[in-house]
C-alpha positions in Angstrom: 54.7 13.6 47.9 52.4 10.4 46.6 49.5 12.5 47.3 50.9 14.7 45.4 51.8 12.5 42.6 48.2 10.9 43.1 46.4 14.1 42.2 48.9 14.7 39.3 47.8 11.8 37.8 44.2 12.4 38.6 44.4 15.7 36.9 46.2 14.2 33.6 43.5 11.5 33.2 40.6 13.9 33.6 42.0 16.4 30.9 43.0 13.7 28.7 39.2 12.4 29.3 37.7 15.8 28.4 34.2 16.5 28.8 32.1 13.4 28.9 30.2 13.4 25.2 26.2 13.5 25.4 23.9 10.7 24.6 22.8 11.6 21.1 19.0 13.0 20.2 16.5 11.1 19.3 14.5 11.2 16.5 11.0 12.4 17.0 8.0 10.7 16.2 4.3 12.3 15.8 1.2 11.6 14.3 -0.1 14.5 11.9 -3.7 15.1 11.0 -3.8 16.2 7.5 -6.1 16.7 4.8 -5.1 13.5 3.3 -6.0 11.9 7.1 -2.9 11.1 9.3 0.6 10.8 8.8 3.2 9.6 10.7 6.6 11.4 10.6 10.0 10.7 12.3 12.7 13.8 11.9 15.3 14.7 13.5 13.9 18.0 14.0 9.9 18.6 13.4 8.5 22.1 14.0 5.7 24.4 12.9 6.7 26.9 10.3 4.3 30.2 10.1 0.9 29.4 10.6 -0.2 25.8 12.7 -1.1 24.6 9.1 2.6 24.1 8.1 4.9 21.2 9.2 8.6 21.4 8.8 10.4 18.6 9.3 14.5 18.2 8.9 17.3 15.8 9.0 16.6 11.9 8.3 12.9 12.5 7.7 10.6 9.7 6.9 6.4 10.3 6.5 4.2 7.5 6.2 0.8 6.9 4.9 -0.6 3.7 4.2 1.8 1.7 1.6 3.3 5.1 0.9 6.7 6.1 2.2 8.6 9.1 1.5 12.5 9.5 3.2 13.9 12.8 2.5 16.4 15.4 4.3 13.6 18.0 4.6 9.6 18.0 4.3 7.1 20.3 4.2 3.2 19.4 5.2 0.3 21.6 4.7 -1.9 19.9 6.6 -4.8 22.1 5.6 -4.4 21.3 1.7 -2.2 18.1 2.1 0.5 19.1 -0.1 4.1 18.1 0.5 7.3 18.9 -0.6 10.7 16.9 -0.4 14.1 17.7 -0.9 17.3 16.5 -0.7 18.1 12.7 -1.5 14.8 11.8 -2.2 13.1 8.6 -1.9 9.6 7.5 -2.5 8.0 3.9 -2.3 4.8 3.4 -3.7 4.1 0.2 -2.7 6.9 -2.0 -4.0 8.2 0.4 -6.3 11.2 2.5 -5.3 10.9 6.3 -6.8 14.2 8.9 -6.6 14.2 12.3 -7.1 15.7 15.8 -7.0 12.9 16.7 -5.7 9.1 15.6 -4.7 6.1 16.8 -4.6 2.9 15.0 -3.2 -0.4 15.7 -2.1 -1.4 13.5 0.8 -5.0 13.8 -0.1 -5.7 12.5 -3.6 -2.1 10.3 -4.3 -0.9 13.0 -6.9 2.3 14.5 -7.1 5.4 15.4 -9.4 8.9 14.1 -8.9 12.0 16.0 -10.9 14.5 14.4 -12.3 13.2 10.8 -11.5 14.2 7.7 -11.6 11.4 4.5 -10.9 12.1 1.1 -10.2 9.4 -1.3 -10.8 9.7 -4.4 -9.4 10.6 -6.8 -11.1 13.5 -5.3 -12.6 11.7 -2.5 -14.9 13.7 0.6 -15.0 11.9 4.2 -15.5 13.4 7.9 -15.7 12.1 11.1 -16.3 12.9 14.6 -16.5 9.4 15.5 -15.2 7.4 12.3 -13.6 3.6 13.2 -12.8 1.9 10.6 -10.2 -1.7 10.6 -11.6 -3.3 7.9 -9.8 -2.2 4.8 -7.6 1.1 3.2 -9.9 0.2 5.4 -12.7 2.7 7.8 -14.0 3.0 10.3 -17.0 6.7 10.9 -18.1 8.3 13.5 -20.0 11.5 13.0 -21.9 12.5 9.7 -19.9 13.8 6.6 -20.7 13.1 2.5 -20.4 15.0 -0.5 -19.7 15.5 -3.4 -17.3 19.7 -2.8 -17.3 20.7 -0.9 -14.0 23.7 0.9 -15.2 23.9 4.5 -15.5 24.3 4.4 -19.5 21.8 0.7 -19.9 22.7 -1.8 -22.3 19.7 -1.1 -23.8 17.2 1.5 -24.0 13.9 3.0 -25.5 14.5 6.8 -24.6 10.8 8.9 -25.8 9.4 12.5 -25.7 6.3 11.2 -23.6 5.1 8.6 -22.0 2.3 7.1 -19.8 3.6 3.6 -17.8 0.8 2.1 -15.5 3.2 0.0 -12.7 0.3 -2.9 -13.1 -0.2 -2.4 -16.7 2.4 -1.6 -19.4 4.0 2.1 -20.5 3.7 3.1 -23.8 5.2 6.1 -25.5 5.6 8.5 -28.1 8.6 9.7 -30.1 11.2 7.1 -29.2 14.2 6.1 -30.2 16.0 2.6 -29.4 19.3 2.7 -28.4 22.1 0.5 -27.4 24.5 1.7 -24.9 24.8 5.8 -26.4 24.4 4.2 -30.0 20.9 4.9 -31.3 20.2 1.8 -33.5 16.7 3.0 -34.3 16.7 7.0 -34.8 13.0 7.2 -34.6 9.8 5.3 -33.9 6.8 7.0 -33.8 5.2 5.1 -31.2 5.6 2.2 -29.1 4.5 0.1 -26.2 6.1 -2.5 -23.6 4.5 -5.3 -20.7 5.4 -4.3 -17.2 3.7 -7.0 -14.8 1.3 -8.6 -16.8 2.9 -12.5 -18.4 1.0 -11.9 -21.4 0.0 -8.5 -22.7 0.6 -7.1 -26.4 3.9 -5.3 -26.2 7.7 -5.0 -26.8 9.8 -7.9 -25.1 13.4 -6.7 -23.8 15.6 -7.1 -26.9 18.5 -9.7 -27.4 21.8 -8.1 -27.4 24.9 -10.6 -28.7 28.5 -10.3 -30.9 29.8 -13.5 -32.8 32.6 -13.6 -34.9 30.9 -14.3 -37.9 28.3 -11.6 -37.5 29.7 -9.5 -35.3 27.1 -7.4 -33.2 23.3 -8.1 -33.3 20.3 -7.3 -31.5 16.7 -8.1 -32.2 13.8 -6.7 -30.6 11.6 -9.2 -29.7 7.2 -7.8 -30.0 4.9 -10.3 -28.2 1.1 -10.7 -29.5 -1.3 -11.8 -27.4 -3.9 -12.9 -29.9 -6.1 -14.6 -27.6 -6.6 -16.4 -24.3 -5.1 -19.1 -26.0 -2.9 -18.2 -29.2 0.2 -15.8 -29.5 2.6 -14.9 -31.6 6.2 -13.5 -30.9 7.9 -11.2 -34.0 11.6 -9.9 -34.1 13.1 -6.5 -35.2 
């Protein structure tokens, strides 16, 4: 009767158990010749798709090359042309700048590419979006109707929002048919052109504007421009 009650009890444990669960897949690594020289991908899943020219790689996907990175939930490499496509929670870093996107496209061989629906962040707390972004060279970008600002927020305390613009990461971005606005207020309809500093501590261009409320005044903002005359002279105007 205990042996009986022994193997009862075995039993209960061992369907209560239920099959023991399996170690979970690594990730796979691999070194891709391309075009653009070699790669380095880590997927989930990486496979050939067609022809030995195309790489597909899925799930978690991250390809590197040089200070480029690009993380995405799927990637396609043709390593004959160097062309790649990303999609799905996009992320690109060019350097120390943090790209996202709908969805990218790069070419591992020359550094060009276009990302949809982007959004840049360049350090040090420059904010950049686009409806179309077009990587032309190394930090150099050509945006169509995007926006500037250094607020994070979805709708910025600030903004300059433009039809077109060209922002070099090392340089400054300067624009055409903008319009400043604060929060989803535009306080200045129009301006025909305009131009702002990214990285540089002096450089000819607008300063972020000074946004304040008093009770005597109520709200103001001025928007600081900053001249650099000279090596050694300036001169700082307000809007």
């Amino acid at each position: 009767m205990r042996r009986f009650r022994a193997a009862v009890v075995l039993l209960a444990g061992a369907l209560l158990a239920g099959p023991s669960p399996t170690a979970a897949q690594a990730p796979t690594t691999a070194t891709v010749k391309t075009a653009g020289g070699d790669v380095t991908i880590i997927a989930d899943r990486l496979e050939q798709s067609g022809t030995d020219n195309l790489i597909v790689a899925t799930g978690n996907v991250e390809v590197t090359r040089g200070t480029a990175r690009l993380l995405a939930d799927r990637v396609e490499i043709n390593r004959e042309t160097g062309d790649a496509t990303a999609l799905g929670r996009v992320i690109f870093y060019d350097g120390e700048d943090r790209l996202t996107g709908d969805r990218v496209e790069y070419n591992l061989k020359n550094g060009t590419g276009v990302v949809y629906q982007g959004r840049l962040q360049v350090a040090p707390y420059y904010r950049i979006g686009g409806e179309r972004m077009e990587r032309l060279a190394e930090s150099v970008y050509h945006v169509r109707r995007g926006v500037f600002t250094t607020c994070e927020e979805d709708t910025p305390a600030w903004s300059f929002r433009f039809g077109e613009a060209t922002a070099d990461l090392n340089e400054l971005i300067y624009g055409t048919n903008v319009s400043f606005w604060l929060k989803d207020v535009p306080l200045i309809p129009f301006v025909p052109f305009f131009a702002a500093a990214i990285r540089r501590e002096r450089q000819t261009g607008f300063l972020p504007p000074n946004v304040g409320t008093s009770t005597r005044k109520g709200f103001s903002a001025q928007i600081p421009f900053f001249w650099a005359i000279s090596d050694s002279q300036d001169a700082t105007f307000a809007l």
